[in-house]
C-alpha positions as CSV (number, residue, x, y, z in Angstrom):
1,X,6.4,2.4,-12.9
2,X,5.6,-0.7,-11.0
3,X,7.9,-2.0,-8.1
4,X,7.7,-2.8,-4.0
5,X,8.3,0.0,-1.3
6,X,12.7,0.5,-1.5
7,X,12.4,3.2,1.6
8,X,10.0,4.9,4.5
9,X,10.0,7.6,2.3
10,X,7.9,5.2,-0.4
11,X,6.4,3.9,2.6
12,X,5.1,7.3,4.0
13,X,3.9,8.1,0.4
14,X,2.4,4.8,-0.3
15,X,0.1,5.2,3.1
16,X,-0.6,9.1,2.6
17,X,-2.2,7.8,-0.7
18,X,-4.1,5.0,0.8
19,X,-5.9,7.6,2.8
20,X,-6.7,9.7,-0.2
21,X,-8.4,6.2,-1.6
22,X,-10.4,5.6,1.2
23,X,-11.1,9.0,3.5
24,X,-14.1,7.5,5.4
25,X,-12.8,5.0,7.1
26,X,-12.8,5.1,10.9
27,X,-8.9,4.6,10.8
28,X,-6.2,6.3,9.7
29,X,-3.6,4.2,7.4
30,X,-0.1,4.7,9.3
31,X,-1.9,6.5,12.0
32,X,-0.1,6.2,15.2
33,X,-0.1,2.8,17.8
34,X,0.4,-0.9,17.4
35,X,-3.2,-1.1,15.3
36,X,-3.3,-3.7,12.1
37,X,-3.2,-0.8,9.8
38,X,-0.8,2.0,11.9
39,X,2.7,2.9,10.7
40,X,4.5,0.4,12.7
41,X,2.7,-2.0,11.3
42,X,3.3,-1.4,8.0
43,X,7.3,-0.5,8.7
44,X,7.1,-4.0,10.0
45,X,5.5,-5.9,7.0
46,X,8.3,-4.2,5.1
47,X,11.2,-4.9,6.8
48,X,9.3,-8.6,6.8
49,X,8.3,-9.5,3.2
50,X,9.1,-6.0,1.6
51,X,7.8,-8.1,-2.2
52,X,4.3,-7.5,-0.6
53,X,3.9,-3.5,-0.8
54,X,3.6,-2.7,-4.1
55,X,2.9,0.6,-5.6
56,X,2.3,2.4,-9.1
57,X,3.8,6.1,-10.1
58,X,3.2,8.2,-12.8
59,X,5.0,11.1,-13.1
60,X,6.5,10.7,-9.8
61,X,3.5,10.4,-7.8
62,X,2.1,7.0,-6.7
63,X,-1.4,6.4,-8.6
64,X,-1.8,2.7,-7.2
65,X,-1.3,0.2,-4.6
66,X,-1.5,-3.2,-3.4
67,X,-0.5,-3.8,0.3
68,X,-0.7,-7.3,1.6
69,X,1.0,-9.5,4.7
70,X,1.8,-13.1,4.9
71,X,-0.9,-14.3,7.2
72,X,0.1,-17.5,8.9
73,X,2.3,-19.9,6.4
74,X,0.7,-20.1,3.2
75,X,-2.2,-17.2,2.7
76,X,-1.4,-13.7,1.6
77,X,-4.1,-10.5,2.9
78,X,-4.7,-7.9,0.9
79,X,-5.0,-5.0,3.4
80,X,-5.8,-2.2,1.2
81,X,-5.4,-1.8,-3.0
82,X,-6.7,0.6,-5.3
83,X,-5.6,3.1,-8.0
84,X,-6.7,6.8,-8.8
85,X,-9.1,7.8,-10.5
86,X,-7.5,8.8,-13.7
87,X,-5.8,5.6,-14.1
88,X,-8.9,3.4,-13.9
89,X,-9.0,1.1,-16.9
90,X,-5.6,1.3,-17.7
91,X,-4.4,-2.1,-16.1
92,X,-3.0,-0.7,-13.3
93,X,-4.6,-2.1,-10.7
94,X,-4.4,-5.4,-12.9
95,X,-0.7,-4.9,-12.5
96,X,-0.2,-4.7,-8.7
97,X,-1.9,-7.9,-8.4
């Protein structure tokens, strides 16, 4: 199932995966403060341009994502995407964008 983030629940799910994806990172997606990638931000992209925070499920649990933010007027930014592992090659990914 494809579709955009409905609640902070999908929200909170949606950025617990993204740190699954990428654990090394010196950041914590919808870690705490005002920060590009913290959980206000993100609560305020959705409320904004909800159409823009895309996730996958399969069987319930979300196995893909493509976050992104109207930057300025016209460009889009990608802020984080990726799928598991066990759906690699299966157009997931393809989907979201």
């Amino acid at each position: 199932i494809l579709d955009n983030i409905k609640n902070i629940t999908e929200l909170d799910e949606v950025l617990a995966f993204a740190n699954k994806l990428y654990p090394n990172l010196n950041f914590v997606f919808g870690g705490d403060g005002d920060d590009k990638y913290s959980r206000k931000f993100w609560i305020d992209q959705w409320n904004k341009h909800p159409e823009l925070l895309l996730f996958a499920k399969d069987n319930d649990k979300v196995c893909g994502i493509c976050l992104g933010w109207l930057d300025g007027d016209f460009y889009i930014t990608v802020g984080v995407d990726g799928v598991a592992v066990e759906q690699k090659n299966k157009g997931v990914h393809e989907a979201l964008f």
